[in-house]
Each structure stands twice: as C-alpha cells, then as structure tokens.
C-alpha positions as CSV (number, residue, x, y, z in Angstrom):
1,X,-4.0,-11.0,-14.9
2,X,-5.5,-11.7,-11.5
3,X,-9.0,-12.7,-13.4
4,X,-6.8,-15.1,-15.5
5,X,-5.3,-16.8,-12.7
6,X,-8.0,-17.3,-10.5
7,X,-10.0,-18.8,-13.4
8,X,-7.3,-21.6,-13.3
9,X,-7.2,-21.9,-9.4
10,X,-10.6,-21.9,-8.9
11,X,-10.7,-25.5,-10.8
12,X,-8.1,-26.7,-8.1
13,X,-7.7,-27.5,-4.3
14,X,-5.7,-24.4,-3.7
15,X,-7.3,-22.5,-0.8
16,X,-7.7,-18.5,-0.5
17,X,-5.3,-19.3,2.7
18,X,-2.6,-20.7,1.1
19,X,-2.4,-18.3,-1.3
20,X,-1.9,-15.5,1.6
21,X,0.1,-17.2,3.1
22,X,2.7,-18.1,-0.5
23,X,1.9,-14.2,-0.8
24,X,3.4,-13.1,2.1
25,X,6.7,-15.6,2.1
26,X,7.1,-13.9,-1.4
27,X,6.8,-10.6,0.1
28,X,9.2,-10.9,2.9
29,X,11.7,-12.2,0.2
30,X,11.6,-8.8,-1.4
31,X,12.5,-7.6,2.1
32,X,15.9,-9.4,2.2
33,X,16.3,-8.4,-1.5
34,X,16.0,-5.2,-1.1
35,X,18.0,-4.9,2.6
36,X,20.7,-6.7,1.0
37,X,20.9,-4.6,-2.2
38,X,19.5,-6.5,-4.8
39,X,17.2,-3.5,-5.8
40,X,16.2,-5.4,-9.4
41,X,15.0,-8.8,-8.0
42,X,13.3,-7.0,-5.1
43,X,11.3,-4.9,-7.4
44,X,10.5,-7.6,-9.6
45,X,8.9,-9.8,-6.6
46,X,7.5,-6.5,-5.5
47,X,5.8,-6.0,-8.9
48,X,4.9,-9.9,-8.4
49,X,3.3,-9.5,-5.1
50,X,1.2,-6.6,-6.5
51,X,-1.0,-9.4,-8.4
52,X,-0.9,-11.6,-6.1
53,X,-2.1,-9.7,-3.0
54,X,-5.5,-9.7,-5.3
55,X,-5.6,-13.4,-5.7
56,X,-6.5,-15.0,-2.4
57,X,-9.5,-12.4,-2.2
58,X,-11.1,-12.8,-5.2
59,X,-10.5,-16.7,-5.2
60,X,-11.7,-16.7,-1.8
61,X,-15.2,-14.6,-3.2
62,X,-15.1,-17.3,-5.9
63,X,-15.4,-20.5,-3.8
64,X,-17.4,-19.1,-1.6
65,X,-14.5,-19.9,1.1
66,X,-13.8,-16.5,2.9
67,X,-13.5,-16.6,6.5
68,X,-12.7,-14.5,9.8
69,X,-8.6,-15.4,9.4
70,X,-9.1,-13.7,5.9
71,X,-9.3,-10.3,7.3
72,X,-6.0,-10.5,9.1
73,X,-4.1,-10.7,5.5
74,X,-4.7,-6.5,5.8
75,X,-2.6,-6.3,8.8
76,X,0.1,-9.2,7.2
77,X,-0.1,-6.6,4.7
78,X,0.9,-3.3,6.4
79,X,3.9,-5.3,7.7
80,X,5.3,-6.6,4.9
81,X,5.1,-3.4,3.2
82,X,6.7,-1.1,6.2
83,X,9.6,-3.8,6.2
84,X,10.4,-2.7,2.3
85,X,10.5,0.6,3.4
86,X,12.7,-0.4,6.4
87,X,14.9,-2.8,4.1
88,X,15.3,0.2,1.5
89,X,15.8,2.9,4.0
90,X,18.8,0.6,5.4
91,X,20.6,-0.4,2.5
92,X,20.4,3.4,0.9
93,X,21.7,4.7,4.2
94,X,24.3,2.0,4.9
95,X,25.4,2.5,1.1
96,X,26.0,5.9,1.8
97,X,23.5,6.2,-1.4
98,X,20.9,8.4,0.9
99,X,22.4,8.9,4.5
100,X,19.3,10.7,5.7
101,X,17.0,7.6,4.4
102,X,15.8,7.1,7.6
103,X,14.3,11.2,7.4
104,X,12.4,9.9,4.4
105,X,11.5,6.8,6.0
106,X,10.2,8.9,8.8
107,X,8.5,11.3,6.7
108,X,6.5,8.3,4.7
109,X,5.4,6.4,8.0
110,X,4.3,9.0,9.8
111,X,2.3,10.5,6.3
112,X,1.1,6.5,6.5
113,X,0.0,7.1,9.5
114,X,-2.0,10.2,9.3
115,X,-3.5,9.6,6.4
116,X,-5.2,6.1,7.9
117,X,-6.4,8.6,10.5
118,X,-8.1,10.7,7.7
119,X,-9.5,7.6,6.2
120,X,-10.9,6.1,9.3
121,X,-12.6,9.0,10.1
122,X,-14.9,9.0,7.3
123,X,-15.3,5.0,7.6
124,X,-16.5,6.0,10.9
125,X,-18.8,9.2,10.1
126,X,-19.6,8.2,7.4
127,X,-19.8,4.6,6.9
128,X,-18.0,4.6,3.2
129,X,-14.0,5.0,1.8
130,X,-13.1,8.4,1.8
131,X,-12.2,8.0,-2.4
132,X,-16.6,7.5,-2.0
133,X,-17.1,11.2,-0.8
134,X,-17.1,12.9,-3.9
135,X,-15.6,13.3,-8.2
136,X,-12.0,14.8,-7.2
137,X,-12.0,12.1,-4.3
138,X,-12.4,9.1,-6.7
139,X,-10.2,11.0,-9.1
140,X,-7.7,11.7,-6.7
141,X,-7.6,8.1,-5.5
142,X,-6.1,7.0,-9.2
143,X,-2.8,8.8,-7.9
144,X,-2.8,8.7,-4.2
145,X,-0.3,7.0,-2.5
146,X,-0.3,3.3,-2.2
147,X,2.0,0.5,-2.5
148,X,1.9,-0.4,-6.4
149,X,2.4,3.4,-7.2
150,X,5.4,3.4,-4.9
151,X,6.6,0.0,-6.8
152,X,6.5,1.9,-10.1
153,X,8.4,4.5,-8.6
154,X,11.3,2.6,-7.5
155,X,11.1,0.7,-10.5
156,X,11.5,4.1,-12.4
157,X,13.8,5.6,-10.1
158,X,16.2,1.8,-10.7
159,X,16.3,2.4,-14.6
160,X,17.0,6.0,-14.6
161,X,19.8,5.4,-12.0
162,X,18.4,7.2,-8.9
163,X,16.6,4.5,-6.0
164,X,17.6,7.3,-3.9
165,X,15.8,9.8,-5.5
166,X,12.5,7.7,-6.1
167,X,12.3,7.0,-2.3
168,X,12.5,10.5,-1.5
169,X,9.6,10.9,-4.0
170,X,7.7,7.9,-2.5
171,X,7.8,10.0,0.9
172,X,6.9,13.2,-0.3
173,X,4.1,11.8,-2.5
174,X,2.8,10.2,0.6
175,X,2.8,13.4,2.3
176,X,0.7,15.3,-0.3
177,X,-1.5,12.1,-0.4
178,X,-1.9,12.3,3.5
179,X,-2.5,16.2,3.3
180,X,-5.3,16.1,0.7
181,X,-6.9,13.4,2.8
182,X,-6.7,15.4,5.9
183,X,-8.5,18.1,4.0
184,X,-10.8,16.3,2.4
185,X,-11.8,14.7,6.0
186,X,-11.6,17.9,7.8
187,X,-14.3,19.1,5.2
188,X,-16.5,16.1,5.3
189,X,-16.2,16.1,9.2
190,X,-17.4,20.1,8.8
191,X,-20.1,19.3,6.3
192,X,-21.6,16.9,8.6
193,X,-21.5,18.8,11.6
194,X,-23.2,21.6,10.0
195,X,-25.7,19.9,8.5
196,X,-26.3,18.2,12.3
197,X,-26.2,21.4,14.2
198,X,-29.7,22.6,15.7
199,X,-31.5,25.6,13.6
C-alpha cells in the first residue's frame, strides 16, 4: 500500500514534510477519538496512521529530499502514540469500563521504557538493532510489541466486545516484549565482555 502511494506522490510537489506533518494531525485526531469514546473511528485513523507513518520516509528516500528535521518525526512519533495510550487509559477508567486503566497504562510505559533501554544498549555496543543479534531475535521481532500489533489488538478486543480486556493485553504483551529484550541484551552485553576480557 505504502509502495502504491508513494509511486503516485512521487510524481507531485508533496514534500516528505508535509506528509509528517498531515501524519501527525491525523494521529492526534485519534487521540480525541479515543479520549472521547469513539473507540471505532479512533481505531480506524489508527489503522490509517499505520501506513502513513511509512510514507514521508520512503517518499523522502525517493526524491532524494531527506533532511535533519526528518529525524525528529521519531520523537513526534513516541508522543502521539503515548497520548492513545493516555486517551484510552482515560476514557476506560472514567467509563468505569477498566478503573485500574491507569495500572495498565503504567505497566506499558514503564515496559516502553525499559525495553528502549535494552535496545539502546546494543545500538551502542554494538552498533546494530537488537532484532540484528541473532534467528530468535529477528523472529521474535515479528511479534514484539509495537504500535501496529497493539492497533490490531484493540481492533480485536472492539469486535469481540472487550477494549478493556485488549488494553490489559497491550500492557502485558509489552512487558514480555521488554523482558525478552532485557535478556537478550543482558546476554549480548555478557558475550561481549567475555569475549573482551584479557586471557
């Protein structure tokens, strides 16, 4: 889909930046969606956002147009996604839905944050992703955590009837995520020491 599109913008005067920034008022729409409530529409822009997140990149790589403002759409990223979190965690508490939301919430932040730690360590020791150290790791990253797995889920969870119980699995499943990757980066770290240490 995002190959699709780009073929047709790359023909225009859209720039890469324009399409982070439409990205991003998109995104924050699903905030207000989903802190209001409206738990279908904010999925659907979700899902929406999910493509295109990938465009201004790739159009970007395209045109040859990529630029040092370009690598500040990772941090635009992070926020919008914490705010769906936020939004969610609200409305299902408010709603009485999930009164301990903001446990969950707690629980996926803090897994968030922790498992950035585990990833940045290996950028830094070793100077690749941490899904680059091995078979299970490039395996595992198919189901790790991330935001279009944790779209899915709430999409799931709003069919079968349970947004509360699909953000309790979104929190959870970033916990295991953030575990294996601890793991994984306490070995690496291990590894590498050993294999550094004097004889």
């Amino acid at each position: 889909i995002e190959t699709f599109i780009v073929d047709k913008l790359c023909k225009t005067t859209v720039t890469p930046n324009q399409l982070t920034i439409f990205c991003n008022v998109v995104a924050w729409g699903a905030t207000i969606l989903f802190a209001t409530g409206n738990l279908g529409w904010g999925i659907a822009i979700a899902l929406a956002v999910g493509v295109l997140d990938g465009l201004d990149g790739k159009l970007a790589r395209v045109k040859l147009e990529t630029s040092e403002a370009g690598k500040l759409e990772h941090f635009f990223d992070v926020l919008f996604e914490n705010s769906w979190w936020v939004a969610l965690a609200c409305h299902l508490s408010l709603s009485g839905k999930l009164p301990d939301a903001f446990s969950y919430l707690g629980l996926l932040i803090g897994a968030q944050v922790l498992n950035a730690l585990a990833r940045a360590s290996i950028v830094r020791y070793y100077g690749k992703s941490i899904s680059e150290l091995g078979r299970f790791d490039r395996i595992f990253r198919l189901v790790g955590g991330r935001r279009n797995i944790y779209v899915w889920i709430l999409a799931l969870g709003l069919i079968r009837g349970t947004p509360a119980g699909a953000f309790k699995l979104i929190g959870w499943w970033e916990a295991v995520t953030a575990a294996v990757h601890l793991a994984r980066a306490a070995w690496a770290l291990w590894t590498l020491r050993s294999q550094s240490a004097p004889r």
